[in-house]
PDB file of N, CA, C and O in Angstrom:
ATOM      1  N   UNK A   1      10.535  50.037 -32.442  1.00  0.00           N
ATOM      2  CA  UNK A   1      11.922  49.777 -32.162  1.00  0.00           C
ATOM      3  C   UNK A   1      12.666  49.633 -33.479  1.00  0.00           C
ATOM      4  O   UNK A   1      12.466  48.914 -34.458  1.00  0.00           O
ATOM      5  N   UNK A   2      13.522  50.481 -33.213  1.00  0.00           N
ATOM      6  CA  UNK A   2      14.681  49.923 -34.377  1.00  0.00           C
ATOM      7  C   UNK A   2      16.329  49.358 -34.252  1.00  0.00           C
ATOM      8  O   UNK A   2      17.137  49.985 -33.567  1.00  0.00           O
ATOM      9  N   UNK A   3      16.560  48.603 -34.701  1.00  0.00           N
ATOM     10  CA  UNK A   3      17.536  47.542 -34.447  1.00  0.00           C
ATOM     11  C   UNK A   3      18.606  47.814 -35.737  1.00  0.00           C
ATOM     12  O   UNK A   3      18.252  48.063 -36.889  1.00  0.00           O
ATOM     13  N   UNK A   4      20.299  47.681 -35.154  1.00  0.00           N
ATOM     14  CA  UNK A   4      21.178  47.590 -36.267  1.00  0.00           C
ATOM     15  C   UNK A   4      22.015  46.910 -35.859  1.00  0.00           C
ATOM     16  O   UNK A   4      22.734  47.292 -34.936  1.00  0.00           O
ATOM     17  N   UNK A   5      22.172  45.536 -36.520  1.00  0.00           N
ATOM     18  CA  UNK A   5      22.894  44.721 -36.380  1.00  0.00           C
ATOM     19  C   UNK A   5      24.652  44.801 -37.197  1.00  0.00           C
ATOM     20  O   UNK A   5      24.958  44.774 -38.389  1.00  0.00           O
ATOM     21  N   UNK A   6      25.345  44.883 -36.194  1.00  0.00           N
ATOM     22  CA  UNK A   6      27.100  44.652 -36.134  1.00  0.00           C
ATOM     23  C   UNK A   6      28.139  44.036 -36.232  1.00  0.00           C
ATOM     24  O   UNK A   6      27.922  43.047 -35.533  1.00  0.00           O
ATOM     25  N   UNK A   7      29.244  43.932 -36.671  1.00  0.00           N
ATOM     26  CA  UNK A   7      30.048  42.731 -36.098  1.00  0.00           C
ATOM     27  C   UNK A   7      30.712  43.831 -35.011  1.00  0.00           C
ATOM     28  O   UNK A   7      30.587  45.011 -34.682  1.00  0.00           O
ATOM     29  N   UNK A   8      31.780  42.223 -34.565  1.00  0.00           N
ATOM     30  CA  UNK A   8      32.779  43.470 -33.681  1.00  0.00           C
ATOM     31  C   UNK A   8      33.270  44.537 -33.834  1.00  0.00           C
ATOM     32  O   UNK A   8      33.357  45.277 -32.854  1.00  0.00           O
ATOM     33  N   UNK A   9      33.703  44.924 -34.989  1.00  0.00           N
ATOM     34  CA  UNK A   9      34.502  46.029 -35.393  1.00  0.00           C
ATOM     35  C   UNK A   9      32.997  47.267 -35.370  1.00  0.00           C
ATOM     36  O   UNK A   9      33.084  48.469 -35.120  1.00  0.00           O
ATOM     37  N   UNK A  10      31.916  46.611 -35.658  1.00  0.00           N
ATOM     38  CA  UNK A  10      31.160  47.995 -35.620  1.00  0.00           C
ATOM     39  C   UNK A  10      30.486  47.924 -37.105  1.00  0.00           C
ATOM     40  O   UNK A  10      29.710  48.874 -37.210  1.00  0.00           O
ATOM     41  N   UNK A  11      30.507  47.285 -38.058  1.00  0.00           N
ATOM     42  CA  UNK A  11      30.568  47.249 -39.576  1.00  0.00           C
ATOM     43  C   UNK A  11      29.163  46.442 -39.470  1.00  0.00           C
ATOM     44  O   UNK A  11      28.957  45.387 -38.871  1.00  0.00           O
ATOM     45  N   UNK A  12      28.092  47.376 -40.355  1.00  0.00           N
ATOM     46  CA  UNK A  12      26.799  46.737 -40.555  1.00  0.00           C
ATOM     47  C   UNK A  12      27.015  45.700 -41.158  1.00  0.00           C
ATOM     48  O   UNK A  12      27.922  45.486 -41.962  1.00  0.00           O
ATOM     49  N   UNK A  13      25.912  44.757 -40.683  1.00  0.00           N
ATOM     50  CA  UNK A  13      25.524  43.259 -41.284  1.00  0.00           C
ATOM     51  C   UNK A  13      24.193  43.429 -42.314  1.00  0.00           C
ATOM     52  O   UNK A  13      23.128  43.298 -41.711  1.00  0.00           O
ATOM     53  N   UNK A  14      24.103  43.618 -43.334  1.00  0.00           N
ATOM     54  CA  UNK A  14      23.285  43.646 -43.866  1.00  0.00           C
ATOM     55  C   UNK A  14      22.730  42.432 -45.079  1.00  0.00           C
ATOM     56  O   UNK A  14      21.803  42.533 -45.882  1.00  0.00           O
ATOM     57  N   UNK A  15      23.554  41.446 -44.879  1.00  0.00           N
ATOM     58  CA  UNK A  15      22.846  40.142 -45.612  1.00  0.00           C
ATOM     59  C   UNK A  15      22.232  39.227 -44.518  1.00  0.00           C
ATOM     60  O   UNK A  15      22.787  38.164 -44.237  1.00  0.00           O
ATOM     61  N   UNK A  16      21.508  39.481 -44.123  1.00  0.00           N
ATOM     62  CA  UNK A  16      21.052  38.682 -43.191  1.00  0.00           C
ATOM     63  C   UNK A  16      19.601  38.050 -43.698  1.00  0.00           C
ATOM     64  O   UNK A  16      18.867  38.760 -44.385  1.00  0.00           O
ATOM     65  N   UNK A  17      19.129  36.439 -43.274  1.00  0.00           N
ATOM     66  CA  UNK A  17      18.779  35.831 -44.395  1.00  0.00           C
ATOM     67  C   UNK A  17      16.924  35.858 -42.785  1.00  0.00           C
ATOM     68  O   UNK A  17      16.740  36.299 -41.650  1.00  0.00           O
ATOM     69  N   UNK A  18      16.255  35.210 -43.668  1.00  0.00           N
ATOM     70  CA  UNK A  18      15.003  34.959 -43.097  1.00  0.00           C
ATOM     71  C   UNK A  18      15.536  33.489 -41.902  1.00  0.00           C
ATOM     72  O   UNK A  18      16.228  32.495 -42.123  1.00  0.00           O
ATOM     73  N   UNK A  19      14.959  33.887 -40.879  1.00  0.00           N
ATOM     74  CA  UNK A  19      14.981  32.592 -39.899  1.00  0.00           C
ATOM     75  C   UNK A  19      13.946  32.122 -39.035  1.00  0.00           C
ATOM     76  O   UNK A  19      13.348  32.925 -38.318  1.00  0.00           O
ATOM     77  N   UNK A  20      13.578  30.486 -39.028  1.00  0.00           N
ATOM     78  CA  UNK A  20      12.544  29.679 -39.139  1.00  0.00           C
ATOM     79  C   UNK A  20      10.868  30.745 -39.647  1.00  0.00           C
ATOM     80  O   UNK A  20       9.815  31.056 -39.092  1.00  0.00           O
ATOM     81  N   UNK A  21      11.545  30.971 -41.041  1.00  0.00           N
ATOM     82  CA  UNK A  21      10.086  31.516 -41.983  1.00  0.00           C
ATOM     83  C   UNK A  21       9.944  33.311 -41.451  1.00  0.00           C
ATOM     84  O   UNK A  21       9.125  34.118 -41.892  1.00  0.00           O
ATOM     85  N   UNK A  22      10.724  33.498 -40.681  1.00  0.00           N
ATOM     86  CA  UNK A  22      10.877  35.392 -40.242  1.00  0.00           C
ATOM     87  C   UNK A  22      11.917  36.236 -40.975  1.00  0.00           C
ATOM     88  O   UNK A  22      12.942  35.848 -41.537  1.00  0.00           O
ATOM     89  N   UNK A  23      11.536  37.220 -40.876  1.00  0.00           N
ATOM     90  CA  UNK A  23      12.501  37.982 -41.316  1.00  0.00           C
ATOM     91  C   UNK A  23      13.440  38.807 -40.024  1.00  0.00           C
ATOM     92  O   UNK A  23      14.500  39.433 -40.024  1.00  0.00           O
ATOM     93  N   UNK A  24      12.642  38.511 -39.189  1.00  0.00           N
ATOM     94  CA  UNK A  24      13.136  39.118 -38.114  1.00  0.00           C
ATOM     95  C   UNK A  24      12.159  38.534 -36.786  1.00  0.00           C
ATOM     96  O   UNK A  24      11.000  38.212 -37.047  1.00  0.00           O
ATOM     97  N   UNK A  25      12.710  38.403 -35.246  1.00  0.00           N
ATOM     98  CA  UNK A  25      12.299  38.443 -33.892  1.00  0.00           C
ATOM     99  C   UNK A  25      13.090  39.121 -33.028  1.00  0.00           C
ATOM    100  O   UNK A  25      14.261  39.483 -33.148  1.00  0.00           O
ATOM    101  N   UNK A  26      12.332  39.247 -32.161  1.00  0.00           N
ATOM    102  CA  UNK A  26      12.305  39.993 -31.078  1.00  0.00           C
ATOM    103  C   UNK A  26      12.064  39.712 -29.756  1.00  0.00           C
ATOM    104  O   UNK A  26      10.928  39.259 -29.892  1.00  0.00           O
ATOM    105  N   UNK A  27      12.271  39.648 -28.650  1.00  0.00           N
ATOM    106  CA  UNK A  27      11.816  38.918 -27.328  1.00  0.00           C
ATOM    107  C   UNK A  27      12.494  39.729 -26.298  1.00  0.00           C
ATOM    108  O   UNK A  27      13.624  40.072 -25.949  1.00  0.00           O
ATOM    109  N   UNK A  28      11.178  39.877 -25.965  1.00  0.00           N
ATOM    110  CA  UNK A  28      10.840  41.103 -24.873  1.00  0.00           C
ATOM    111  C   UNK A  28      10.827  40.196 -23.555  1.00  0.00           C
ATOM    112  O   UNK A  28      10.391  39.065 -23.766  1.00  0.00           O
ATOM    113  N   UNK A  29      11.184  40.439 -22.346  1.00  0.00           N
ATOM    114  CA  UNK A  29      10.698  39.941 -20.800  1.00  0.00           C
ATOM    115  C   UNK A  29      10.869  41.003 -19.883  1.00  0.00           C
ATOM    116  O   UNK A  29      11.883  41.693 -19.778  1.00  0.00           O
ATOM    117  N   UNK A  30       9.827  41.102 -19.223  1.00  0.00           N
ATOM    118  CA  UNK A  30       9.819  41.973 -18.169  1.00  0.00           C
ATOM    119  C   UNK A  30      10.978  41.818 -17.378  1.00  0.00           C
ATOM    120  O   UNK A  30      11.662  40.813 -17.573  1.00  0.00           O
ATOM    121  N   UNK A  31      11.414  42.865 -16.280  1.00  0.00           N
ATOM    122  CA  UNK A  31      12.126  42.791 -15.281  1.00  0.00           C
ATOM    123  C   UNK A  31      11.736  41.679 -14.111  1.00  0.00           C
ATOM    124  O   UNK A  31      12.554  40.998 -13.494  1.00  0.00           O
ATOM    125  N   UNK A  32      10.365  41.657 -13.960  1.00  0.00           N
ATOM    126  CA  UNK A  32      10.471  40.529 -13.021  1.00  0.00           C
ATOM    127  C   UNK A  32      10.778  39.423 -13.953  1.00  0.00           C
ATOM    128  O   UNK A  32      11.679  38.758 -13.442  1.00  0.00           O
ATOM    129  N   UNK A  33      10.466  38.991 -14.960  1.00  0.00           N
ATOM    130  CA  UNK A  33      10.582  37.934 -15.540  1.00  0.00           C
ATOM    131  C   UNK A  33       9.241  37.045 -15.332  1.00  0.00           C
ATOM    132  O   UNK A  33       9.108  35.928 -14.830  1.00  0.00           O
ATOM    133  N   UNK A  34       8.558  37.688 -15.740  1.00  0.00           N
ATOM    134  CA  UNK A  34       7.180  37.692 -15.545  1.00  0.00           C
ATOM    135  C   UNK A  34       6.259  37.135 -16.522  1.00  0.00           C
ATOM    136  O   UNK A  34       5.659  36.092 -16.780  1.00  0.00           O
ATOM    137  N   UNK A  35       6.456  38.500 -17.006  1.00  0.00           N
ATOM    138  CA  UNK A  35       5.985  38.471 -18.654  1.00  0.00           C
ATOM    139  C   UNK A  35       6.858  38.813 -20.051  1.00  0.00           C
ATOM    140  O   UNK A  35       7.811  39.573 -20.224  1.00  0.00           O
ATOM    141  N   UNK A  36       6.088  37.878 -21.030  1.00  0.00           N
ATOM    142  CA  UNK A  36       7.316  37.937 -22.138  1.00  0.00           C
ATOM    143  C   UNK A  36       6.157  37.906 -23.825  1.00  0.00           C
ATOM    144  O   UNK A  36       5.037  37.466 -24.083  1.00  0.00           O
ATOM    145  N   UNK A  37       7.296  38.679 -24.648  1.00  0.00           N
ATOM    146  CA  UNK A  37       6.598  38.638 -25.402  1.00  0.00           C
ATOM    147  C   UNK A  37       7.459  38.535 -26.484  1.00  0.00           C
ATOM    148  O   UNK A  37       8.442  39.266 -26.610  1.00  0.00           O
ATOM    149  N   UNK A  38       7.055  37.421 -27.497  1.00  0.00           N
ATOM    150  CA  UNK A  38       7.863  37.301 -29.294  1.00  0.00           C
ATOM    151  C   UNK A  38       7.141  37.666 -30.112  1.00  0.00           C
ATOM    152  O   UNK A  38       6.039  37.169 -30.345  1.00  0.00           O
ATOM    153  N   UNK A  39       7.740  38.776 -30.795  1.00  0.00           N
ATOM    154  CA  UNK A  39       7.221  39.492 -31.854  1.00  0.00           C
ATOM    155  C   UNK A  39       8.216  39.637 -33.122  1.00  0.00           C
ATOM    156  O   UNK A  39       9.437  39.566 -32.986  1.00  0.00           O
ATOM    157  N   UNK A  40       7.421  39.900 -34.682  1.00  0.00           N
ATOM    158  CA  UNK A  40       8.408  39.583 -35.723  1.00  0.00           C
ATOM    159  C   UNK A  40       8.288  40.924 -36.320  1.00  0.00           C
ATOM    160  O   UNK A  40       7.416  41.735 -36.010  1.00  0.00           O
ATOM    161  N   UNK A  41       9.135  41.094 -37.118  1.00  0.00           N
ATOM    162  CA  UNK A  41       8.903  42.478 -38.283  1.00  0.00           C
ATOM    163  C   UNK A  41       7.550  42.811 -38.717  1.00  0.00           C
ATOM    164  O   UNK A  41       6.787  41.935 -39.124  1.00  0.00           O
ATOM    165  N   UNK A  42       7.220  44.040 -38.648  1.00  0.00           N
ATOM    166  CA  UNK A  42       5.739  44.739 -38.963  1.00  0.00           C
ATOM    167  C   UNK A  42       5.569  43.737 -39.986  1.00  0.00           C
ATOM    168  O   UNK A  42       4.629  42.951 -39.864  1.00  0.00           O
ATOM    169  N   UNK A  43       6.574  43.624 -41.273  1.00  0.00           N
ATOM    170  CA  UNK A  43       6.082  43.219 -42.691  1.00  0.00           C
ATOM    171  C   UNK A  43       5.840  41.675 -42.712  1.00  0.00           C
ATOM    172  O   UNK A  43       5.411  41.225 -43.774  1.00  0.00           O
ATOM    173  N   UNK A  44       5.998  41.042 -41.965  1.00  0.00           N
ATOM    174  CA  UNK A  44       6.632  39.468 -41.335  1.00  0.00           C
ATOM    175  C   UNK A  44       4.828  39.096 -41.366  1.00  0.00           C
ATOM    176  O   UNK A  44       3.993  39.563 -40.592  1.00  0.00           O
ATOM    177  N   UNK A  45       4.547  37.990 -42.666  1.00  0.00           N
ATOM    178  CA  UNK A  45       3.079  37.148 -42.463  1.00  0.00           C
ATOM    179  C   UNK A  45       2.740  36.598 -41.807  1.00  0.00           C
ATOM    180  O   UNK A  45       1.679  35.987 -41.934  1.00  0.00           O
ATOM    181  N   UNK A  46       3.753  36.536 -40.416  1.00  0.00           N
ATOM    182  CA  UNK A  46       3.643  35.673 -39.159  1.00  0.00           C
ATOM    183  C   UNK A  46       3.262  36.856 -38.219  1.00  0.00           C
ATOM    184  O   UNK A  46       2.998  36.414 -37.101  1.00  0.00           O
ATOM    185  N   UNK A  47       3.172  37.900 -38.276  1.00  0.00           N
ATOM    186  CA  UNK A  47       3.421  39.623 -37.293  1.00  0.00           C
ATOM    187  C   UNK A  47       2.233  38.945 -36.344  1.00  0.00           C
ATOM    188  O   UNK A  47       1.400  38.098 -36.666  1.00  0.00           O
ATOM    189  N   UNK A  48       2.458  39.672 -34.940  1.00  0.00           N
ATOM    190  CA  UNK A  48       1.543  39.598 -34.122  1.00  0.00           C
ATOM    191  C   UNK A  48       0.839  40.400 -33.649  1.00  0.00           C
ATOM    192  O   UNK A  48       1.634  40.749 -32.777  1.00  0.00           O
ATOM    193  N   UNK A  49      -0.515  41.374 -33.376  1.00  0.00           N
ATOM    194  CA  UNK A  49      -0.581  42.665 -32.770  1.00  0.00           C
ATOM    195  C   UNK A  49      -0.235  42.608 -31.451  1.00  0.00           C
ATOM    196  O   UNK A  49      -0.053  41.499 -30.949  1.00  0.00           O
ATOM    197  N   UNK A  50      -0.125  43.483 -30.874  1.00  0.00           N
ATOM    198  CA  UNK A  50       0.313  43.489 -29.320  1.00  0.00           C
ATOM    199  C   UNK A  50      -1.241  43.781 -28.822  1.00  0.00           C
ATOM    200  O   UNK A  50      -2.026  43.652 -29.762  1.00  0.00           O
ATOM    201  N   UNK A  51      -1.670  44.027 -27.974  1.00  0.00           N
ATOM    202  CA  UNK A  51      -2.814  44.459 -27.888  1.00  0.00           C
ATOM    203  C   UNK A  51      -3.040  45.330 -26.918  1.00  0.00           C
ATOM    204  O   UNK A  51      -2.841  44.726 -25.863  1.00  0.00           O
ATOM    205  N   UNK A  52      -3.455  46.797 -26.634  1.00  0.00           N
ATOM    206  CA  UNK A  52      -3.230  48.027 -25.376  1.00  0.00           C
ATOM    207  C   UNK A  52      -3.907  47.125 -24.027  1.00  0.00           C
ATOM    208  O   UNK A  52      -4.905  46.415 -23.908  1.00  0.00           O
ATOM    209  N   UNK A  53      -3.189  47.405 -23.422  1.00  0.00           N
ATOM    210  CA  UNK A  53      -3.650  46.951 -22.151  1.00  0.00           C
ATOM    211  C   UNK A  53      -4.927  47.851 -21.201  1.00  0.00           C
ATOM    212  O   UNK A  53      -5.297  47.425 -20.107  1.00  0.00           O
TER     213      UNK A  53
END
């Protein structure tokens, strides 16, 4: 996935700082609301693998 963060007008945000120790998250939930999953930037020393089902 790739992500580009905006303001209103449409104008990239590109100083965006590390948050609680990430550089980035993500949070996934199924449609039922079922299952969910938080994941951080590939490069992120916190990264999680997903694992194939």
């Amino acid at each position: 996935m790739t992500f580009t963060v905006a303001d209103n007008k449409g104008s990239k945000i590109t100083d965006l700082e590390p948050n609680l120790g990430s550089a980035g998250h993500v949070v996934i939930v199924s449609g039922k609301m079922e299952e969910f999953l938080h994941a951080h930037h590939k490069d992120d020393p916190f990264n999680i693998n997903i694992p194939d089902k």
